[in-house]
TORTORNU-277611 format. One record per residue (C-alpha): x, y, z. Coordinates in pm, 1 decimal, m for minus. Each point is the difference from the previous one (the first is absolute). Example, Ala and Ser with C-alpha at 12.3 -4.5 7.8 and 13.67 -1.06 7.14 Angstrom:
BEGIN
> c1|c2|c3
> 1230.0|m450.0|780.0
> 137.0|344.0|m66.0
***
This chain:
BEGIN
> c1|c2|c3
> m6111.6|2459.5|357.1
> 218.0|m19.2|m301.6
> m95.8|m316.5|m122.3
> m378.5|121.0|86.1
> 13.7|308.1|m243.3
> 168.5|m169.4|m283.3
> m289.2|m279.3|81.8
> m277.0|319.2|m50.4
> 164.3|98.7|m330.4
> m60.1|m332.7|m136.8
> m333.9|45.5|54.8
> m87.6|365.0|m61.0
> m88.0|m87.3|m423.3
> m358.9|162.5|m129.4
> m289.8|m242.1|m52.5
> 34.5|150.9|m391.3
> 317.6|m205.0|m28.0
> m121.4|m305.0|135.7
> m280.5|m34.5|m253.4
> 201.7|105.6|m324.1
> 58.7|m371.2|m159.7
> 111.6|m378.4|174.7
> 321.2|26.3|m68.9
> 70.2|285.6|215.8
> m235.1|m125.0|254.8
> 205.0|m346.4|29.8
> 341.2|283.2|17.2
> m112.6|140.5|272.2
> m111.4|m291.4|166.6
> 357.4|m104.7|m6.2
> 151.4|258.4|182.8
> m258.6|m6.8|265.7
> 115.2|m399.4|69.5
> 345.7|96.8|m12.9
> m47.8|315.6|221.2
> m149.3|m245.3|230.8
> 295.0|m219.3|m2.1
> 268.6|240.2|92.6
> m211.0|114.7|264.7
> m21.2|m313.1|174.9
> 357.0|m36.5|m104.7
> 101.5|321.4|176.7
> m224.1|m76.0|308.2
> 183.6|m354.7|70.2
> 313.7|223.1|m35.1
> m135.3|240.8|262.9
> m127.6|m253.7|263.2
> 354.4|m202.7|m32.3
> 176.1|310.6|79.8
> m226.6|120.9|331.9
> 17.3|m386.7|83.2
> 377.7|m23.9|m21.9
> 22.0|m289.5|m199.5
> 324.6|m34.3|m142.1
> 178.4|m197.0|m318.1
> 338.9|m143.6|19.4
> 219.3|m220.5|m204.7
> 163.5|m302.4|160.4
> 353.8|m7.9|44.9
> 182.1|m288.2|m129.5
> 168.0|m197.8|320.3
> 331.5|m137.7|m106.8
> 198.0|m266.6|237.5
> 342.0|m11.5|m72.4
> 146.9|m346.0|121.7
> 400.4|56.8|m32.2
> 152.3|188.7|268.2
> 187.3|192.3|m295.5
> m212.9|244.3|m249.0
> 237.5|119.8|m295.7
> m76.9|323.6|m217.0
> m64.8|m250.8|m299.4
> m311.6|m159.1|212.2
> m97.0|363.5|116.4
> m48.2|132.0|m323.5
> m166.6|m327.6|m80.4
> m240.4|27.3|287.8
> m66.7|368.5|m134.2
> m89.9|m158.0|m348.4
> m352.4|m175.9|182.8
> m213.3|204.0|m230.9
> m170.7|m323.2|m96.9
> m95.6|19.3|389.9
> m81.5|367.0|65.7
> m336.9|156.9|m65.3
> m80.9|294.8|m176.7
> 60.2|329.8|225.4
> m211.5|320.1|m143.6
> 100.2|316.5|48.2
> m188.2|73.9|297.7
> 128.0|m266.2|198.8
> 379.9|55.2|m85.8
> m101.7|358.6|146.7
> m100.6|m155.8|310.4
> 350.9|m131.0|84.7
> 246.3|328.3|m12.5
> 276.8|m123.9|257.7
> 170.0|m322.4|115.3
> 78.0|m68.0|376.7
> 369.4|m17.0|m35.6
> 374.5|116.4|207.6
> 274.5|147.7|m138.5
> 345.0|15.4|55.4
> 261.3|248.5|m120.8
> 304.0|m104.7|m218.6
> 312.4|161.4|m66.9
> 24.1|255.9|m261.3
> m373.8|115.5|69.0
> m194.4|m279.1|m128.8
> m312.4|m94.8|221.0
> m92.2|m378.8|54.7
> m382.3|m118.6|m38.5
> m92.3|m299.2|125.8
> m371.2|m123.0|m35.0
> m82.9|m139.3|346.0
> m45.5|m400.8|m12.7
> m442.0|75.2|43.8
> 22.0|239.2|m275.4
> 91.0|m182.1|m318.1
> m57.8|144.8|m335.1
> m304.5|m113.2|m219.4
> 119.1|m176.9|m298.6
> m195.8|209.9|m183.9
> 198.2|289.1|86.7
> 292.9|153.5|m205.7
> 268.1|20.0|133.0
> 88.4|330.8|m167.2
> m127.8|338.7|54.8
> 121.5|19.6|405.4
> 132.2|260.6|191.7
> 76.7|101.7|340.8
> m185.6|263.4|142.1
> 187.3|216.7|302.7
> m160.0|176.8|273.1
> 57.9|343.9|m192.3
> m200.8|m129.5|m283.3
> 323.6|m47.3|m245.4
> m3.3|m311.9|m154.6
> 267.2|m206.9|m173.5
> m58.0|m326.1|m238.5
> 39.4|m302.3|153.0
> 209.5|m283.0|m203.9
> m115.2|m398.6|50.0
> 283.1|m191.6|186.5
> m154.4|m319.2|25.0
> m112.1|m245.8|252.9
> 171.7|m91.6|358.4
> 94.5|m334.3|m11.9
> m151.2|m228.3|281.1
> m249.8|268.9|77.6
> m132.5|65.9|m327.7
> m33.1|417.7|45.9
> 4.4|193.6|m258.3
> 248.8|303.1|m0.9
> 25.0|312.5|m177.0
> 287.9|273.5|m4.9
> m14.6|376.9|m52.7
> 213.7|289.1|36.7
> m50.2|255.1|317.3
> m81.5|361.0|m191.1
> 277.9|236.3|67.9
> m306.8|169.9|190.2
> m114.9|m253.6|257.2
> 446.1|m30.5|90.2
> m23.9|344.8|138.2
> m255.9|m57.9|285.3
> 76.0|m226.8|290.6
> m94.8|m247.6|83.3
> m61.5|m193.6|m283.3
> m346.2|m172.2|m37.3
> m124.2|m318.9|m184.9
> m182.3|82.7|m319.1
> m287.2|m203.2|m155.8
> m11.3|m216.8|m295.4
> m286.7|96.5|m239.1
> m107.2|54.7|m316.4
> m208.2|330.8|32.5
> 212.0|224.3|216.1
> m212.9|272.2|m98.3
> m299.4|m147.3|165.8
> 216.7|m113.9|351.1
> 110.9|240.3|253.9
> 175.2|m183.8|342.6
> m145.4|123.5|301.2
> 242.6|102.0|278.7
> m131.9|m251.9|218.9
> 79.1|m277.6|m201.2
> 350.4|147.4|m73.3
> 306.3|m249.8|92.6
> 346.4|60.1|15.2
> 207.5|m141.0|m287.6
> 238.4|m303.7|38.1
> 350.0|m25.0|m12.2
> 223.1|m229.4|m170.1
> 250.8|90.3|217.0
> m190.2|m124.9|311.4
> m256.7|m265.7|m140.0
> m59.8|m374.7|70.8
> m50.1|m81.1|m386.0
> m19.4|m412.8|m28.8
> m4.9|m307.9|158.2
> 22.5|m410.8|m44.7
> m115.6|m279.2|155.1
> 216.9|m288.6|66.9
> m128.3|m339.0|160.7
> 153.2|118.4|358.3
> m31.9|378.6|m14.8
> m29.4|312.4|m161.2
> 235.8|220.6|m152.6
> m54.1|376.8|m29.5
> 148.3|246.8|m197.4
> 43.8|379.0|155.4
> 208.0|277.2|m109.4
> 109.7|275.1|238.9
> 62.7|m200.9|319.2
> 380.6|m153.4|m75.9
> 53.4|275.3|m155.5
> 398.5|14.1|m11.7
> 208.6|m278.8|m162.4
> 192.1|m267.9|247.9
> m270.9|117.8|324.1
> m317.4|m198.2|43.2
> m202.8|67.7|308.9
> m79.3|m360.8|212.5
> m277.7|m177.0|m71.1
> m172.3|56.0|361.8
> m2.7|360.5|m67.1
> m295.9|m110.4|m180.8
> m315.4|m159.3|m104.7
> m203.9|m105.0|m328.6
> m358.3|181.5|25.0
> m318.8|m166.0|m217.8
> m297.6|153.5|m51.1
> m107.6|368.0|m27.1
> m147.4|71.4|361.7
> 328.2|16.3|135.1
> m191.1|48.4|384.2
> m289.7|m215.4|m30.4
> 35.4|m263.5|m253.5
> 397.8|m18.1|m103.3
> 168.9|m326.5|67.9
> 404.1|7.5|98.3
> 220.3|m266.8|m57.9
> 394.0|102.7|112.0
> 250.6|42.5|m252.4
> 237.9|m273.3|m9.9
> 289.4|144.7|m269.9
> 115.3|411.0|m77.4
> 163.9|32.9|m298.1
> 60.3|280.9|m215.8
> m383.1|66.9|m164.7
> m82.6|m407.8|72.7
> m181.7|m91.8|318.6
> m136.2|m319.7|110.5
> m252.9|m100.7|281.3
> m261.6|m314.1|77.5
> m326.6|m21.8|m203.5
> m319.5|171.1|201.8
> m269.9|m196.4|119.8
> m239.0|55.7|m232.5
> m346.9|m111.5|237.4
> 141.5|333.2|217.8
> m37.2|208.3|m327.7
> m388.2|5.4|m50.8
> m56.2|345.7|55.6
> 276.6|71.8|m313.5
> m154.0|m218.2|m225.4
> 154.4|m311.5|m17.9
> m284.0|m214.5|63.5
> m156.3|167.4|m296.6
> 290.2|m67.2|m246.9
> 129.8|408.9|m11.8
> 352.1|77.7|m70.2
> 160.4|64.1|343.8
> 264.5|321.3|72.8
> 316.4|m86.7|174.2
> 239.9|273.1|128.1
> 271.3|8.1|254.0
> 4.7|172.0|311.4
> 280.5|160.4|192.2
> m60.0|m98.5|346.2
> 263.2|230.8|131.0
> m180.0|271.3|m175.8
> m362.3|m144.1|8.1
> m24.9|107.3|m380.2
> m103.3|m230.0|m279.1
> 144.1|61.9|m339.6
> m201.9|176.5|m227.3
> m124.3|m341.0|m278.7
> m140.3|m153.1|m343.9
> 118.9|m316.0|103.6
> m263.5|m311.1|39.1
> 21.9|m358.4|123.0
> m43.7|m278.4|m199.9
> m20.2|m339.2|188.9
> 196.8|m282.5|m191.8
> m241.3|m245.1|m47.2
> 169.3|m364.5|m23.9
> m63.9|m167.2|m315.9
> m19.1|m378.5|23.9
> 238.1|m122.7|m316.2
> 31.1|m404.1|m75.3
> 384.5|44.1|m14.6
> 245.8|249.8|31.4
> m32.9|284.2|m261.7
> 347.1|27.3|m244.7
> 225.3|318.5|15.4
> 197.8|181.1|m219.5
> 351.7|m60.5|36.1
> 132.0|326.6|m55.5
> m237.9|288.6|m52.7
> 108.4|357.8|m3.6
> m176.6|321.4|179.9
> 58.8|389.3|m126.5
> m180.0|334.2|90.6
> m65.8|161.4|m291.8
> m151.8|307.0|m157.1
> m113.1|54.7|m359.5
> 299.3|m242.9|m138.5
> m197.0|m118.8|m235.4
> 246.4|47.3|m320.6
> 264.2|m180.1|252.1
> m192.5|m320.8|118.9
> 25.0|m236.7|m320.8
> 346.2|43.7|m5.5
> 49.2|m47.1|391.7
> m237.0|m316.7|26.9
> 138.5|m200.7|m315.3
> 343.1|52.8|38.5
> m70.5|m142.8|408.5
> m280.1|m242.6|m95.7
> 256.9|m205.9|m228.5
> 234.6|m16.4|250.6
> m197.1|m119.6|279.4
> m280.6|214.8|156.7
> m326.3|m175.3|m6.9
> m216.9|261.4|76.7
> m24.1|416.5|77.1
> m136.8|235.0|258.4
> m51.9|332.3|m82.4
> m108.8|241.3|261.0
> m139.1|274.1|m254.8
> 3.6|366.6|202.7
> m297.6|97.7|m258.9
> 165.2|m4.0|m310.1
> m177.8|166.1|m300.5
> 232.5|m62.1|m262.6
> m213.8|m297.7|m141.4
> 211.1|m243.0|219.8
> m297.3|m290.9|18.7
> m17.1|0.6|m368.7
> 412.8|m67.8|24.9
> m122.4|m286.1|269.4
> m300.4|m140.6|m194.5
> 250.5|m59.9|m314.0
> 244.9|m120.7|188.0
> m315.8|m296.5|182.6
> m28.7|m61.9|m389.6
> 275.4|m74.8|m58.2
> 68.7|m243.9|288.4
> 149.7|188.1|255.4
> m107.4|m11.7|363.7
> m26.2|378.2|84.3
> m257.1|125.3|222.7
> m77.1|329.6|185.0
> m111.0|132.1|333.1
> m86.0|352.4|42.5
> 219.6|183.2|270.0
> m118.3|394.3|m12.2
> 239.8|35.2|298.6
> 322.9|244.6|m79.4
> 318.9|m57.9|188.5
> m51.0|m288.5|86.0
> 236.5|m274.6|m203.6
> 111.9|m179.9|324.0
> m408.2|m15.0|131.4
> m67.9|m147.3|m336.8
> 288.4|m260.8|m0.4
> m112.5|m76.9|367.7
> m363.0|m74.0|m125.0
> 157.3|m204.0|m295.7
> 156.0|m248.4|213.9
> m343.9|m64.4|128.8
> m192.5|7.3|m275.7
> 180.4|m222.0|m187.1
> 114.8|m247.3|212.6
> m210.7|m274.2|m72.2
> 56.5|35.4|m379.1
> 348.2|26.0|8.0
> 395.1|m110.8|133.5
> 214.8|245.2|m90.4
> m48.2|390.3|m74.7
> 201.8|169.9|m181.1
> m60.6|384.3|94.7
> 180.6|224.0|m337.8
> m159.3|271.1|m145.7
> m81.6|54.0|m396.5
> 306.7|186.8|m87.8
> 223.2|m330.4|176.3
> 114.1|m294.4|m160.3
> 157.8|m302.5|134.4
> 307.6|m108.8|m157.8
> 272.8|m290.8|60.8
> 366.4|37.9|m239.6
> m51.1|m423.4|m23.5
> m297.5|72.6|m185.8
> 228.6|130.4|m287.5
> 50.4|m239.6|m256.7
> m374.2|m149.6|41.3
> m162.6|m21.3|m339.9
> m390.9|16.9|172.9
> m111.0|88.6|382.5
> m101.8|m259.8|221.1
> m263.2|m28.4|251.1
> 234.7|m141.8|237.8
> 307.9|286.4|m48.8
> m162.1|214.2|291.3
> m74.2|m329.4|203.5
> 401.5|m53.5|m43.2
> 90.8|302.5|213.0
> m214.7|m109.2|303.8
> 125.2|m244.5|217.3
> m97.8|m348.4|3.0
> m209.2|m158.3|240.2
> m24.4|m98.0|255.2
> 161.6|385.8|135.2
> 31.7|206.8|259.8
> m3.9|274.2|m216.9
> m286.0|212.2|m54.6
> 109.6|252.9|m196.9
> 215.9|117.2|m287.7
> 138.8|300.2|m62.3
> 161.7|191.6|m317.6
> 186.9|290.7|m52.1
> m80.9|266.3|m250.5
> 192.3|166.4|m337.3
> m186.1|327.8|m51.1
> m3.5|75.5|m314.2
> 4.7|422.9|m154.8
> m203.3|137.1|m297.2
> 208.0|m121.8|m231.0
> m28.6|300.6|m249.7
> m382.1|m75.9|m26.9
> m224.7|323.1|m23.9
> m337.4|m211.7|12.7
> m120.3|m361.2|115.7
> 197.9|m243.4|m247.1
> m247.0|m203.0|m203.4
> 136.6|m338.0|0.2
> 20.5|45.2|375.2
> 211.5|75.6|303.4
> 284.7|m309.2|m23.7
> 41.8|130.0|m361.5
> 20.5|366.4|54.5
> 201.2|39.0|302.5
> 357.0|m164.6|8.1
> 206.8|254.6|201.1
> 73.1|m83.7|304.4
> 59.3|186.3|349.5
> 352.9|m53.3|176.5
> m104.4|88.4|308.6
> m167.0|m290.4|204.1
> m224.9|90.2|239.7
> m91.0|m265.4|281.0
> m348.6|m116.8|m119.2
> m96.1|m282.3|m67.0
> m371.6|m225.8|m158.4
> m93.1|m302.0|154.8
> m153.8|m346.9|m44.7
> m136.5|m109.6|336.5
> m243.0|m270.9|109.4
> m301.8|94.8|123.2
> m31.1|m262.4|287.6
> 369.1|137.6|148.6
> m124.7|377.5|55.9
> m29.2|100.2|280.2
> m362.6|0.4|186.4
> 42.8|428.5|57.8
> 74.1|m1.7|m381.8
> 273.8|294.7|0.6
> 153.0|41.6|m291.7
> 219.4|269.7|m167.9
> m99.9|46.5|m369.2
> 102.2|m300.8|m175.2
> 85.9|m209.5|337.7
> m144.9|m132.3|284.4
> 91.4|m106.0|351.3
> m13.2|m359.9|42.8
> m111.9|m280.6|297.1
> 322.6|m91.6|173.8
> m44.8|m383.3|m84.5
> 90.7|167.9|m409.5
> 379.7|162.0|m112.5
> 1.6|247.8|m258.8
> 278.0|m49.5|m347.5
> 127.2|294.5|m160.3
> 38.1|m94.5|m350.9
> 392.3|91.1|m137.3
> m46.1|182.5|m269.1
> 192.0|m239.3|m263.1
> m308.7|m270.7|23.8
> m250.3|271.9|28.9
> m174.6|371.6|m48.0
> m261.5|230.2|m20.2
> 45.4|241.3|m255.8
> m159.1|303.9|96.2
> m79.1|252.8|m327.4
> m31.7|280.0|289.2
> 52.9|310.2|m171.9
> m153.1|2.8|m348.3
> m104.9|277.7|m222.8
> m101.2|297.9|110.0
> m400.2|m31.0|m77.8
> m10.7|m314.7|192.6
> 270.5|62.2|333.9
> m204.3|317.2|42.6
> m307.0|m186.6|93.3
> 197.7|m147.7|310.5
> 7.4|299.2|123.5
> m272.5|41.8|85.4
> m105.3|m371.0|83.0
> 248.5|m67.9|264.7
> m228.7|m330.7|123.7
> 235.5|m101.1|293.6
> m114.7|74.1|375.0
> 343.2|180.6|113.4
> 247.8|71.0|m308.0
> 42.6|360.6|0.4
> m278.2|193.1|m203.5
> 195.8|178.8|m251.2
> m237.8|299.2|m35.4
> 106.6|31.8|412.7
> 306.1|214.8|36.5
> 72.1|m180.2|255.3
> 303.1|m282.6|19.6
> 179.4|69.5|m284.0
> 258.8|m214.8|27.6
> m228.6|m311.4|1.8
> 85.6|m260.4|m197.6
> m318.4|m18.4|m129.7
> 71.7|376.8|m176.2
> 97.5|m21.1|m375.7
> 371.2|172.7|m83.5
> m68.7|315.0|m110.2
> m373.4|19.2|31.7
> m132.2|290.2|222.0
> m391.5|37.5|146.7
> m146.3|31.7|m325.0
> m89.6|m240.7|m290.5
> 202.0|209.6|m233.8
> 237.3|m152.2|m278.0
> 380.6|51.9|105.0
> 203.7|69.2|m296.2
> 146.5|m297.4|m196.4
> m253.6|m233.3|188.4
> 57.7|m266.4|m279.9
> 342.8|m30.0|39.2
> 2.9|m21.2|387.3
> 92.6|m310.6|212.9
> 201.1|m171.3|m265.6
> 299.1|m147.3|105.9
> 55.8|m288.0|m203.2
> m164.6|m203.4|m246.7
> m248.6|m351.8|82.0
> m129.9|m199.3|m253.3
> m18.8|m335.6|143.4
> m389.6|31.3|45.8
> m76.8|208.1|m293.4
> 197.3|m257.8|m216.2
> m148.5|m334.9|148.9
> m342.4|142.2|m18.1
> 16.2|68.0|m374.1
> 104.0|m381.1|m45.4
> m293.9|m87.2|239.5
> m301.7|271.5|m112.5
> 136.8|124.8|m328.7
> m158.9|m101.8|m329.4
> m16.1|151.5|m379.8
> m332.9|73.0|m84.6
> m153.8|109.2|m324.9
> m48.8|335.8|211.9
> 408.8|49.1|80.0
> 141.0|m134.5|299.8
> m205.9|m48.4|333.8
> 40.6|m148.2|293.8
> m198.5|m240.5|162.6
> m222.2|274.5|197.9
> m70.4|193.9|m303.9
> m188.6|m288.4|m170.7
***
């Protein structure tokens, strides 16, 4: 009726007007055509609506061949604009919430992961999220980047100090308009645990290995492998398939590829992402899972493809102002390429690996949200990169491989880490270092010229760790391993390196601003938690630090025992230059 009355008005003019001269006689003639036209305008509008027709944008199908997706190609696959069609306001109205689980983190934070049918338009930001709770309170939701092999997208947020209060916790949603979503009760589900979660998995020519946290739960005791079985699919009654578990672990288990004709009804024969879990046959649970299965599809190669001799794999979290320093110093004396398993860094660490590619270093990234779980992520490393490389050296960012005979070298030489590993044909399969941990050395903030230059005091005490070099082909198929080690097939020995031909030094406890952040980051499955007043005497405990990231007095000065400046000394001959700019070292430049 609207459009009818404003219709009437156009019409309702005295004959006196419409006689006056041409010119307003050809006016109003005008505005009866157009009149006309946004009436019929306004009546296909109508008729569309009461019809249902609909408009929608296409969404842009990507097919990602490798079986490993990096942040760098995420945020490349985000940058399809080129490919993505204009969205109007209307339609970006139309899509409020994603179909997504989440899983809760230590420390509060909540875990979003985009399920794999649900991926985000390219159009999309990927700002302006947030989590919406059951109680309506909402908290902003921070990109993580993509799951590698899966491609899902995650997000992370922090649980309001509201929702902690009320048990149990639920799952919020990911939107953009939380003030036009409410979640119904009905559609309520309990939120995930990290602490009892079946988080990953890889796919190996003979089998599957899955990843679950909770079940060998205390160091040294692993529950037998008949006690139970791999689970794929998500109609665990009707359409699941089993296969038995043939390894347990600590957080790795293995079991035989599922048929995949038996899993129509899950969506294999239609090319969706498949769920695998494990069950507790004793029990008759299943774990709680945002793990999927990813068949290893053979790739027919002309000849055998070339690995790495030595390559080196770290866990690491926003590092970024360490990594030049680290991956240099390493690269000239032998490691070919690096493996970072990033736990969501947002300290700008790609840019750090992008430079670093530039430059002609062979760094890459995989994305591994999961905390706690160092020895899980080592595990998955020895699959991973098997085919690309020999040897793995497993060191974190703040170690440094160092051998006394190296003294008197003028330059570094690929083959000085080669050197220390034994030649072949061996029955060795790994190599093992001890460490010198090194103390603050009077420094108050991160030393600019880096850690070998800052930190030269040394620690007395010698505590019985040790870094390794092993070869991935001698690990053991269960793929135990004790940060920095693994256990090894029988046919393989293991050499502990004497400390006069070579060591890790270990710049453990540096200044204040930066040991502090350890704390709370304590990324190993069962090393004592040090915000846990529990175990105090664990080795794992700093001197002298309580429960709480708080400064003891005189931190500087602390774990000094005696000078070291072997390393700091042979990397200034190696890395140190005058520049017009002062002195720098080589990661400076």
């Amino acid at each position: 009726m609207g459009y009818q009355r404003a219709l009437s008005v156009s019409f309702s003019l005295r004959d006196d007007e419409y006689h006056t001269t041409s010119r307003r006689t050809r006016t109003r003639f005008s505005q009866l055509f157009f009149s006309l036209l946004l009436l019929a305008a306004f009546s296909f509008y109508v008729s569309s609506a009461i019809s249902g027709t609909s408009f929608y944008f296409f969404q842009v199908n990507l097919t990602v061949q490798s079986n490993h997706v990096t942040n760098q190609g995420f945020e490349e696959l985000y940058n399809v604009t080129s490919l993505s069609r204009h969205v109007s306001s209307v339609e970006e109205d139309s899509f409020h919430k994603y179909d997504s689980v989440s899983v809760l983190l230590p420390d509060w934070e909540v875990l979003v992961i985009l399920s794999p049918e649900t991926p985000l338009m390219p159009s999309y930001s990927l700002e302006g999220f947030h989590c919406l709770f059951p109680n309506n309170q909402t908290s902003p939701a921070r990109f993580s980047g993509a799951l590698p092999f899966t491609e899902r997208t995650a997000f992370k947020c922090i649980m309001p100090n509201g929702v902690r209060r009320q048990m149990p916790f639920w799952q919020p949603i990911l939107t953009k308009h939380p003030e036009k979503e409410t979640l119904p009760k009905e559609e309520q589900r309990e939120l995930m645990n990290m602490k009892n979660l079946a988080y990953e998995s890889i796919s190996t020519e003979s089998d599957v290995v899955l990843f679950v946290k909770g079940v060998n739960s205390r160091s040294g005791i692993n529950s037998p492998p008949q006690d139970f079985m791999c689970i794929f699919g998500d109609d665990v009654v009707h359409g699941a398939v089993k296969t038995p578990v043939t390894s347990s672990m600590q957080e790795v288990f293995r079991c035989s590829h599922p048929d995949l004709t038996a899993l129509s009804s899950s969506g294999a024969d239609q090319g969706r992402p498949i769920k695998i879990s494990l069950q507790i046959t004793k029990e008759n649970r299943t774990v709680p899972s945002v793990a999927y299965y990813t068949p290893r599809h053979e790739i027919a190669l002309t000849q055998e493809p070339k690995k790495s001799e030595i390559c080196a794999c770290t866990m690491v979290y926003n590092v970024g102002k360490f990594l030049k320093e680290w991956v240099i110093y390493h690269s000239k004396i032998g490691v070919d390429k690096f493996i970072l398993y990033d736990n969501s860094s947002d300290d700008g660490l790609q840019t750090v690996v992008n430079e670093l590619n530039l430059d002609g270093y062979d760094v890459t990234t995989l994305l591994w949200l999961w905390p706690k779980t160092q020895e899980a992520g080592f595990s998955h490393s020895a699959i991973h990169a098997k085919d690309s490389c020999k040897w793995m050296l497993y060191v974190d960012v703040d170690e440094f491989v160092y051998s006394p005979s190296w003294d008197k070298a003028s330059q570094p030489s690929k083959h000085m880490l080669k050197s220390l590993l034994p030649q072949q044909p061996s029955s060795i399969g790994q190599v093992s270092f001890r460490c010198n941990d090194f103390g603050p050395s009077g420094q108050k903030s991160h030393p600019v010229r880096g850690v070998t230059q800052g930190y030269n005091c040394q620690r007395r005490v010698k505590e019985p760790r040790h870094k390794s070099i092993v070869l991935l082909e001698a690990i053991d198929d269960s793929l135990g391993n004790v940060v920095h080690h693994f256990g090894l097939k029988k046919t393989f020995k293991w050499k502990q390196m004497s400390v006069h031909d070579g060591v890790v030094n270990h710049y453990k406890y540096q200044a204040w601003s930066e040991f502090k952040a350890k704390f709370r980051r304590r990324v190993s499955a069962y090393v004592t938690d040090w915000k846990e007043k529990t175990n105090p005497n664990s080795k794992d405990r700093t001197p002298g630090l309580g429960f709480q990231p708080i400064e003891p007095e005189g931190w500087e000065h602390k774990f000094c025992d005696h000078r070291d400046d072997r390393l700091k000394l042979l990397t200034q001959r190696w890395f140190g230059e005058q520049t017009p700019h002062g002195y720098k070292m080589a990661w400076q430049r």
